[in-house]
Structure formats: structure tokens, C-alpha cells
C-alpha positions in Angstrom: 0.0 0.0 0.0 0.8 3.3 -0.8 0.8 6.5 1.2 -0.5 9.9 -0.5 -0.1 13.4 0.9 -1.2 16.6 -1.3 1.1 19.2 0.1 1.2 21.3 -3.1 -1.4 24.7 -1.6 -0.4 28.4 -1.1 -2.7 28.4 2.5 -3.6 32.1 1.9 -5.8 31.6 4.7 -3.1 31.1 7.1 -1.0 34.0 6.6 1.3 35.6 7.8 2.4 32.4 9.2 2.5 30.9 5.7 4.4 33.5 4.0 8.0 31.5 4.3 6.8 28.3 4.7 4.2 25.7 3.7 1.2 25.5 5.9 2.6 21.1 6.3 5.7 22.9 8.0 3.9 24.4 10.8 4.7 23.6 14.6 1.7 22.3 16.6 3.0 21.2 19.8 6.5 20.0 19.3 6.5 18.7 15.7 5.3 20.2 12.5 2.0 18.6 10.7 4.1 16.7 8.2 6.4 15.2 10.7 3.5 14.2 12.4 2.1 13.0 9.1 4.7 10.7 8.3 5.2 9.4 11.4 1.6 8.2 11.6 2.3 6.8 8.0 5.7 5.0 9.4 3.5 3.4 12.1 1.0 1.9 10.4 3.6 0.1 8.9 3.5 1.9 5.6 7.1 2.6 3.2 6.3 4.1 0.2 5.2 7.6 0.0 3.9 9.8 -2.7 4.2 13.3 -2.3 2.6 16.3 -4.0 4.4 19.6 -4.0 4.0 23.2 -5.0 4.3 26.5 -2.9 7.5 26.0 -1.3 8.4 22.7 -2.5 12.3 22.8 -2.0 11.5 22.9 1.9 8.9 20.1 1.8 11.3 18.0 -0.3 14.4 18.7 2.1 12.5 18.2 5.1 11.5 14.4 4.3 15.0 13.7 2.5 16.5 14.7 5.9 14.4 13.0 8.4 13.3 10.1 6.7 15.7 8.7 4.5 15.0 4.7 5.3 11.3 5.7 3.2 10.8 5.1 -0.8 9.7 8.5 -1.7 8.6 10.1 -5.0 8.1 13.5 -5.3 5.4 15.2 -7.6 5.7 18.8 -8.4 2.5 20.8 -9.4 3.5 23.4 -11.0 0.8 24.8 -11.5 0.1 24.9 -7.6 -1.2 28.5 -7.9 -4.6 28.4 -10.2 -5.7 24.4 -9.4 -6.9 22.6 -6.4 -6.4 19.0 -4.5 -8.0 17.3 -7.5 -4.9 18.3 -10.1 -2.9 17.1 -7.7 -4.2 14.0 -7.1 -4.3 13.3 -10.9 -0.6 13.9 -10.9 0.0 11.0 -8.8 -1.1 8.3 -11.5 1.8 6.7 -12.3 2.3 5.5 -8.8 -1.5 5.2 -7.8 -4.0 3.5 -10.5 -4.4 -0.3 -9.9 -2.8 0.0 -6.5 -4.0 0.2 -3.1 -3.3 3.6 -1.8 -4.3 5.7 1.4 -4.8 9.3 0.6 -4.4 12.4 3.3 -4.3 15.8 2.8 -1.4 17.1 4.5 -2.9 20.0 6.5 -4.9 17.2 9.1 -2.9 17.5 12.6 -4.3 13.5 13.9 -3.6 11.1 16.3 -1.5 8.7 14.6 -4.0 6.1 15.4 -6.5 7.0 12.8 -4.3 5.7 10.2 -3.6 2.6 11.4 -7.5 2.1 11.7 -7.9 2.9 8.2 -5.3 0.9 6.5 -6.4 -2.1 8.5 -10.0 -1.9 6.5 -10.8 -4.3 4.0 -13.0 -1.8 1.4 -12.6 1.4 -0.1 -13.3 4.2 3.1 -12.9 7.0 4.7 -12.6 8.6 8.2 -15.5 10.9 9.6 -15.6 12.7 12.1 -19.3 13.3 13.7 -20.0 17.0 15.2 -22.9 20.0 14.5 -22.3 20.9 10.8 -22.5 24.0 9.2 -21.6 25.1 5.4 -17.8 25.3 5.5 -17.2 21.4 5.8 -17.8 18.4 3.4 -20.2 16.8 4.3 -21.2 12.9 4.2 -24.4 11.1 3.5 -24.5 7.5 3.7 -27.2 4.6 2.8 -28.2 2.3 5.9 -24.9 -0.3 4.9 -22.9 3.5 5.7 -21.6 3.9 2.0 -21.7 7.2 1.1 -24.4 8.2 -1.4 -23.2 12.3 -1.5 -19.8 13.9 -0.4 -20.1 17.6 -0.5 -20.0 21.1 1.2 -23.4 21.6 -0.4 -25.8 18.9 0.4 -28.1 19.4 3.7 -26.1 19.2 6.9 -29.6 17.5 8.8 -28.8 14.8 6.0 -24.9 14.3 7.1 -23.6 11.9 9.5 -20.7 14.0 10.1 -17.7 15.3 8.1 -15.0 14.0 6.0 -11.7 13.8 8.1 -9.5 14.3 4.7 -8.0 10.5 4.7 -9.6 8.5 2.4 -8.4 4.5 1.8 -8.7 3.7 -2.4 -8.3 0.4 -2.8 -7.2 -1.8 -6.1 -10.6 -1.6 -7.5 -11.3 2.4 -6.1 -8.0 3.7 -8.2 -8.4 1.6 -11.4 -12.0 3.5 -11.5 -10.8 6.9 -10.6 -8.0 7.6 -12.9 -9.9 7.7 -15.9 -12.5 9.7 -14.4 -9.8 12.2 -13.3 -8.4 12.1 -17.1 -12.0 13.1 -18.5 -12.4 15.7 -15.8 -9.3 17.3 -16.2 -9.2 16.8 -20.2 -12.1 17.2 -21.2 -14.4 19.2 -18.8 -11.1 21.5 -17.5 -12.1 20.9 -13.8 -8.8 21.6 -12.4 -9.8 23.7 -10.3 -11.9 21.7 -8.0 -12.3 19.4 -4.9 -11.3 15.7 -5.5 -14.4 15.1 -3.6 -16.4 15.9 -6.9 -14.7 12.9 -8.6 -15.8 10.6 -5.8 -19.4 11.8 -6.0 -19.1 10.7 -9.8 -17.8 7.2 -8.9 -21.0 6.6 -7.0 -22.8 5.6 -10.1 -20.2 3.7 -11.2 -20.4 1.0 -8.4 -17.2 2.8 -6.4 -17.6 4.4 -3.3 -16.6 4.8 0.4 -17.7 2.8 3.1 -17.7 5.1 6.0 -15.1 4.6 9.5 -16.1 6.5 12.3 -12.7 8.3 13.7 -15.0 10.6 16.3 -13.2 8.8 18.9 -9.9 10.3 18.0 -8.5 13.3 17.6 -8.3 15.5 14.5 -8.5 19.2 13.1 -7.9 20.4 9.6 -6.0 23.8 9.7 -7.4 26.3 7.3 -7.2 29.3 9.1 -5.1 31.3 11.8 -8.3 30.9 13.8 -7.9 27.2 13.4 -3.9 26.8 13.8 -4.7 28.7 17.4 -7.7 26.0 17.9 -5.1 23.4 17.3 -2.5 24.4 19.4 -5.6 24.8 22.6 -7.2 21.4 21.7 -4.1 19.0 21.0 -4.4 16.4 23.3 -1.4 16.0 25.5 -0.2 12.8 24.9 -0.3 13.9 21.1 2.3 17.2 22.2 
């Protein structure tokens, strides 16, 4: 299996604390989210890392070469980091990604490293939720009664939701053979580079391929968009996660 993190965004949101750095290289507690990142990856037993870069992608690139050179790593640059979103870079990543068993993460999520060992150890297609009051800014899940997901957006009714997408998301074998040619029509054909790689799972759905949903409630997580939510972080982090 194959580990996935999109580092590749400006994080506009987060400045000034992003202006000399990428958002991945920020300090919560004592280590930065991509340390932490790869060191949840390392113990769940994973080797081989794909990574994604674009705004600052020299110190991304130095920062895993120097800390973690017993990993196979292959680096990704998307160059054109500025004007598309997650979805162009998860399209870059085919080479290493269709027909495989990957586990994708956005590389922004400060988690307890515990999360992704429950993920890899699931035997479908899934990804991690997090259940809490909703409100427009997240993406938001609806499931069937066998909890697959039926929609995956920030749009749909949160009083239909079970809860929010975490940002990890386990493809397996069957997942990226199906999502790789959807990804080449999207970006292609329809020019959607500039999207959420949660519109290309919505389009699976039809197609038989979707996420079965693992309930991660139970351990801690926070996506850091804002200054407002790098401050949250560094309040809520659990101790034993410092």
C-alpha cells in the first residue's frame, strides 16, 4: 500500500504564518504537521510515500529527504500549484497510484497517529468521519443504511450528514483503477482543475465505487485552514499527542 499526501497549496488563509513556509511545516505542539504525518504513516507500517508539492516545495522536499531517509519516496511537483486545487494534484500521482492500493491524506490534518492505522487495517474502499454539528464550510457525508456514502459535499443538507469527511480517504485496487480515468476526462475534457477531488468521488457513486464510512470521532483531528484554526489546534491538542 501506498501513502499519499497533497502538500502542493499556497494556504492564503493562514497568513502571515504561511508566507516562508508551507502550511505542512507548521509547529503544533513540538512537531510540524508533516512530521507528524509521516510518522503516523511509518507506524501503520507503511514505506512508500507519494508526495505532492508546489508552494515551497524545495523545503517540503528537504525536510522528508533529511528525516526520513530509510522511506521510498517520490516526489510530484504541481506546478501549476497556484490556479488548481487537491483534484490536479491527485491526478498527478497516477503513475504511482492506479491499480494499487493507496491511502490518501491531505497534508494540512494534525491527527492522532491512530487514525491511520484504523484505516489501512479496513478491507473496502473508506474514509474517516468525524461526527459534530455541521455547518456550510465542511464536506459533508451522506450515507445509505450499509454506511456507504451516497453524497460527499459542502453543499448537500447538513440535517442529511452523519458527520464530516476527516480528509483521509483508503482507495483500494478496485477504487484507483476506477478513478483515474475519471480524473483524465475531468481534467481533459471538462477543464475541472480547479476543484475538490471530492467531486470525482461523488461521480464514482454511479459507477459502483464508493466509500464505506469509518467513524474516527473517537480520535482526535483538526484540519488547519485558518489562523483561527492553527490557534484551535494548538488549545485542543491532546497531551499525549504534544
Amino acid at each position: 500500500m501506498i501513502a499519499i499526501i497533497l502538500a502542493a497549496g499556497m494556504a492564503t488563509r493562514l497568513r502571515p504564518l504561511t508566507n516562508d513556509r508551507p502550511k505542512c511545516l507548521l509547529e503544533v505542539g513540538s512537531r510540524c504537521l508533516l512530521q507528524r504525518i509521516v510518522d503516523g504513516i511509518k507506524s501503520a507500517g507503511l514505506t512508500e510515500v507519494v508526495v505532492v508539492t508546489g508552494y515551497r516545495s524545495e523545503m517540503i522536499r528537504d525536510f522528508i529527504q533529511e528525516h526520513y531517509p530509510e522511506l521510498t519516496v517520490h516526489f510530484i511537483h504541481n506546478a501549476d500549484y497556484q490556479t488548481t486545487n487537491n483534484i490536479y494534484s491527485l491526478w498527478l500521482t497516477r503513475e504511482y497510484i492506479e491499480g494499487k492500493d493507496a491511502i490518501l491524506m491531505d497534508s494540512d490534518i494534525l491527527m492522532d497517529p491512530r487514525l491511520l492505522q484504523r484505516m489501512v487495517e479496513q478491507t473496502t474502499s473508506s474514509l474517516a468521519l468525524n461526527r459534530h454539528e455541521l455547518g456550510e464550510e465542511e464536506i459533508k457525508v451522506v450515507v445509505d443504511e450499509e454506511m456507504n456514502i451516497v453524497e460527499l459535499n459542502k453543499t448537500c443538507d447538513p440535517k442529511t450528514a452523519i458527520g464530516e469527511s476527516v480528509g483521509v480517504e483508503l482507495m483500494l485496487q478496485p477504487y484507483t483503477t476506477a478513478l483515474f480515468p475519471e480524473l483524465e476526462k475531468m481534467m481533459n475534457e471538462e477543464h475541472l482543475e480547479n476543484v475538490f477531488y471530492e467531486r470525482a468521488f461523488e461521480r464514482l457513486i454511479p459507477q459502483g465505487q464508493t466509500f464505506r464510512v469509518v467513524d474516527t470521532t473517537d480520535l482526535f483531528s483538526i484540519e488547519l485552514d485558518t489562523v483561527e484554526d492553527f490557534q484551535n489546534a494548538q488549545r485542543l491538542i491532546p497531551k499525549e499527542l504534544y
